[in-house]
TORFI-423547 format. One record per residue: residue number from 1; x, y, z of N, C-alpha, C, O in turn; residue in three letters. Coordinates in Angstrom, 3 decimals, always signed. Each point is the difference from the previous one (the first is absolute). Layout:
! TORFI-423547
(atom NUM, (X, Y, Z), (X, Y, Z), (X, Y, Z), (X, Y, Z), ALA)
...
! end
This chain:
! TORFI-423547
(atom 1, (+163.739, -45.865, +119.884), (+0.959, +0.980, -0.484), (+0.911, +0.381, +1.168), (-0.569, +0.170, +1.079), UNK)
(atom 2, (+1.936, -0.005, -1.127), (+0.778, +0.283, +0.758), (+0.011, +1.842, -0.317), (-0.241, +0.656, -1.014), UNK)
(atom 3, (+0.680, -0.241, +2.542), (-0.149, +1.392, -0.402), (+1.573, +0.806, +0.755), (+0.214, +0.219, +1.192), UNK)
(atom 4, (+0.268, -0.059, -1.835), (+1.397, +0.660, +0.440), (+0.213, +1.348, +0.104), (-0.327, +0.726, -0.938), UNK)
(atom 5, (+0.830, -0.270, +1.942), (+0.751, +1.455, +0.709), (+1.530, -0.005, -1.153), (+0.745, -0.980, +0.007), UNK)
(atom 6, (-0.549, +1.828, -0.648), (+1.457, +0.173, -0.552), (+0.482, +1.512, -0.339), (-0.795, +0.335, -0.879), UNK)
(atom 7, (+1.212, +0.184, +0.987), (+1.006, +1.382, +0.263), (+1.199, -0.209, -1.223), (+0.813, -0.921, -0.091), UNK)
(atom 8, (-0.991, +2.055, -0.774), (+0.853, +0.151, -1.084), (+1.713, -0.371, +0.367), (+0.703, +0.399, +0.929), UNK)
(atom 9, (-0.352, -1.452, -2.231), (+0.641, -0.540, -0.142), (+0.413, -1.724, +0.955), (+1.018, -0.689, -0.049), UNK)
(atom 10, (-2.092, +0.530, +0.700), (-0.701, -1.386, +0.639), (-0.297, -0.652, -1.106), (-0.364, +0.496, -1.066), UNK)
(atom 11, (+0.612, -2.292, +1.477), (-0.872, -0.765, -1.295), (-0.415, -0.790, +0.812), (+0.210, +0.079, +1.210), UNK)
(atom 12, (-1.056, -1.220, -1.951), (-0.430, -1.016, +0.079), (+0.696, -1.485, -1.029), (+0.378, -0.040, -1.171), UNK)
(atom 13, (-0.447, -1.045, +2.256), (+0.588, -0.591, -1.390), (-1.459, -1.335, -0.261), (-0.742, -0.424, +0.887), UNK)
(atom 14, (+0.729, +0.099, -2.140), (-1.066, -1.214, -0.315), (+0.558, -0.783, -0.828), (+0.380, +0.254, -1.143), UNK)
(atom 15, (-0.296, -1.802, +2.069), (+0.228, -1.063, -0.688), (+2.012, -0.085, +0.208), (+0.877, -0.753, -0.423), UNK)
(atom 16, (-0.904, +1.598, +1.026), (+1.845, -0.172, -0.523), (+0.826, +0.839, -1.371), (+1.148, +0.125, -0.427), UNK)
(atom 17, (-1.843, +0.103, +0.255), (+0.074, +0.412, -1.383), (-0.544, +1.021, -0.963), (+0.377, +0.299, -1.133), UNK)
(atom 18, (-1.333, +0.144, +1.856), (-0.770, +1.462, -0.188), (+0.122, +1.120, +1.002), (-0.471, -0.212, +1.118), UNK)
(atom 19, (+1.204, +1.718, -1.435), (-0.053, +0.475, +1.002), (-0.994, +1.445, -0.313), (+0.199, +0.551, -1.083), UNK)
(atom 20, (-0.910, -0.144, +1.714), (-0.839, +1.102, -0.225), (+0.853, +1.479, +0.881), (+0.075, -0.021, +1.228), UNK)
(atom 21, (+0.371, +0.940, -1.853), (+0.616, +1.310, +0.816), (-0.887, +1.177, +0.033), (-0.556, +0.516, -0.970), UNK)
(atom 22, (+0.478, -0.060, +2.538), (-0.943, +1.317, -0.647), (+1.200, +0.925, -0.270), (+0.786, +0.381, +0.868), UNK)
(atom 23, (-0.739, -0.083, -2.101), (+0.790, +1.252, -0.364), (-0.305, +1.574, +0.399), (+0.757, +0.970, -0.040), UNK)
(atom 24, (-2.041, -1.064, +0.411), (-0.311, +1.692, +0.104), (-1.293, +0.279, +0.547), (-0.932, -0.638, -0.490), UNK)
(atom 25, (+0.676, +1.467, +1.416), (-1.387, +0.500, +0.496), (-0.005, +1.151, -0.391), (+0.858, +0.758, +0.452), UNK)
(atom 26, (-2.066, -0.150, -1.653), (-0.155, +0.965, +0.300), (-1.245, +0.646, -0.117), (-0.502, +0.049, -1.123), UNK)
(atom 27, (-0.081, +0.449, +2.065), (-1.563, +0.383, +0.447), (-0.633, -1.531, +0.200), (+0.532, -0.835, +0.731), UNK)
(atom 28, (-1.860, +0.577, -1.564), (-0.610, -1.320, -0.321), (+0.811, -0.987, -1.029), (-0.566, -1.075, -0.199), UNK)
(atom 29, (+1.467, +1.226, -0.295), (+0.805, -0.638, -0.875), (+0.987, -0.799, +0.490), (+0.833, +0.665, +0.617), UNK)
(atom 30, (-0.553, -2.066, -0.657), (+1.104, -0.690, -0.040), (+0.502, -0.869, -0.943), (-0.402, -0.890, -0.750), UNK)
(atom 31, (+1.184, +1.325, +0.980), (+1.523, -0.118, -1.593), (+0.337, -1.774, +0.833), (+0.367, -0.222, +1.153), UNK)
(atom 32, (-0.627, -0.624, -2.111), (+0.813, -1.611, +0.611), (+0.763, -0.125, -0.807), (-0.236, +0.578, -1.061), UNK)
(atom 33, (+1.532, -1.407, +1.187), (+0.789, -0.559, -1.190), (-0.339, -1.735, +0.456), (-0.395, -0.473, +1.066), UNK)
(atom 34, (+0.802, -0.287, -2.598), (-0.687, -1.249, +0.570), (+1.173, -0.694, -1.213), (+0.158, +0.069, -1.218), UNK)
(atom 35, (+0.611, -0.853, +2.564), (+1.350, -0.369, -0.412), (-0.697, -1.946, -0.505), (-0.570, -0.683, +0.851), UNK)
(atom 36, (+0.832, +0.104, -2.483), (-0.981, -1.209, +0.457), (+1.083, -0.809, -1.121), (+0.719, +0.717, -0.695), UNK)
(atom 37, (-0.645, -2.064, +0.566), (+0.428, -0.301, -1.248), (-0.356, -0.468, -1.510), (-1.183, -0.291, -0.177), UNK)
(atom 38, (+1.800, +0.213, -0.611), (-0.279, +1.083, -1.244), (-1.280, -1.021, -0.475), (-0.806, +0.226, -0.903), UNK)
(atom 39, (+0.874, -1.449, +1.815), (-1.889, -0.728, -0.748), (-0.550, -0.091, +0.548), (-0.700, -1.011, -0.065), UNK)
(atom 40, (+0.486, +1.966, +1.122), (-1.263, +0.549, +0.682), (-0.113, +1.591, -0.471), (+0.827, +0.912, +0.010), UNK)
(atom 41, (-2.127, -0.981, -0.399), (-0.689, +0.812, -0.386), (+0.021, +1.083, +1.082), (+0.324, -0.156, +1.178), UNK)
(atom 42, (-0.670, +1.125, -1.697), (-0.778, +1.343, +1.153), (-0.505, +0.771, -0.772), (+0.324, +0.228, -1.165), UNK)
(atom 43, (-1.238, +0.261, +1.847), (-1.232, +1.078, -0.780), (-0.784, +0.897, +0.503), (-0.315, -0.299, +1.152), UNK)
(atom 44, (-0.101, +1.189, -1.486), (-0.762, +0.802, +1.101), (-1.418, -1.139, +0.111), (-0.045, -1.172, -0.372), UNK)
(atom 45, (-0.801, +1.830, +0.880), (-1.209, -0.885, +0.253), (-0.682, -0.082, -1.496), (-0.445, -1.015, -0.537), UNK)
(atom 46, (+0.491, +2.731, -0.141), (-1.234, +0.203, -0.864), (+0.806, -0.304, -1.681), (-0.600, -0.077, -1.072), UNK)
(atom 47, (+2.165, -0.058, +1.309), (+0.341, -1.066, -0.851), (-0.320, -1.096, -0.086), (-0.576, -0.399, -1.012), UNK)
(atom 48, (+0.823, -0.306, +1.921), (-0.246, -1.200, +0.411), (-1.324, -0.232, -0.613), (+0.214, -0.597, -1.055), UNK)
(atom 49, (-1.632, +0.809, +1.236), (-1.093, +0.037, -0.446), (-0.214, +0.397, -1.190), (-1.199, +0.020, -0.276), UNK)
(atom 50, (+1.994, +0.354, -0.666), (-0.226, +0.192, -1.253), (+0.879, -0.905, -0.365), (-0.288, -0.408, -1.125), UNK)
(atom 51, (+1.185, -0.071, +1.534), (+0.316, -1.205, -0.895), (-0.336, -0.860, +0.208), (+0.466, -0.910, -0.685), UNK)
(atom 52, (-1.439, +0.556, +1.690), (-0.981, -1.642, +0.213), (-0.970, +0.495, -1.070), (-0.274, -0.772, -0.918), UNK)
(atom 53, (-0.184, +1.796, +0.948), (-1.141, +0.578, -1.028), (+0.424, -0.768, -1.297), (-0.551, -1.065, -0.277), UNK)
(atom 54, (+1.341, +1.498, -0.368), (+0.904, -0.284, -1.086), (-0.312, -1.306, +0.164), (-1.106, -0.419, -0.343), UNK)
(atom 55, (+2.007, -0.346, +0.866), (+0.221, -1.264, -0.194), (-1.756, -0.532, +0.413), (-0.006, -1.101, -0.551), UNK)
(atom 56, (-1.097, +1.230, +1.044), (-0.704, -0.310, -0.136), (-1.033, +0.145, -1.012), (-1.079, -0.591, -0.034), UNK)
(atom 57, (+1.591, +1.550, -0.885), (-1.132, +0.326, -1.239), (+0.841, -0.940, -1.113), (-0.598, -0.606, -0.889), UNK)
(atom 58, (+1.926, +0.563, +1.033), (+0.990, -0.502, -1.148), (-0.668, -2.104, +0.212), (-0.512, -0.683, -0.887), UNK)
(atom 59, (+0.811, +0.269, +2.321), (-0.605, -1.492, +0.329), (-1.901, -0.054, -0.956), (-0.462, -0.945, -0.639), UNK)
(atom 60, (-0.105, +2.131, +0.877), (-1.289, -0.062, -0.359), (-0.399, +0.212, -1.567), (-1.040, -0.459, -0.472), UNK)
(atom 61, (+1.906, +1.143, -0.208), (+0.145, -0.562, -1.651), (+0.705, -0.892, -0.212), (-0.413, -0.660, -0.954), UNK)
(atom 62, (+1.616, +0.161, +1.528), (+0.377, -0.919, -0.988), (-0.410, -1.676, +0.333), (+0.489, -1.063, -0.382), UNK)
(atom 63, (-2.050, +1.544, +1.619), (-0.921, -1.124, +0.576), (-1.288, +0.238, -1.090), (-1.035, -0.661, +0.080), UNK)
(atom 64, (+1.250, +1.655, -1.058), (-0.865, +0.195, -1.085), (-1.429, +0.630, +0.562), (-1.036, -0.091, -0.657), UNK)
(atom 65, (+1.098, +0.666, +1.799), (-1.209, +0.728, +0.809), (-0.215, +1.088, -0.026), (-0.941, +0.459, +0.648), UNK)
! end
């Protein structure tokens, strides 16, 4: 895992083509904006995990299980 120092309104860029902004510190909270194109996905994490959920119960009936 890479681990980065960034100070509001700093980014990062990934791939060329993905840019991550921290928009905002405030207390324990940081605000990112996440600049990406429109067929790449983004998600929080615990989205993200409910829609593998999904798609893994949906693969597992229509595998008739």
């Amino acid at each position: 895992m890479l681990v980065l120092s960034r100070k509001k309104n700093e980014s990062i860029v990934i791939n060329n083509d993905i840019t991550i902004v921290v928009v905002e510190i405030r207390g324990d909270k940081v605000r990112l904006g996440v600049e990406a194109p429109k067929e790449v996905p983004v998600h929080r994490r615990e989205v993200y995990d409910a829609i593998k959920r999904n798609e893994q119960q949906h693969d597992k009936e229509a595998a008739g299980e």
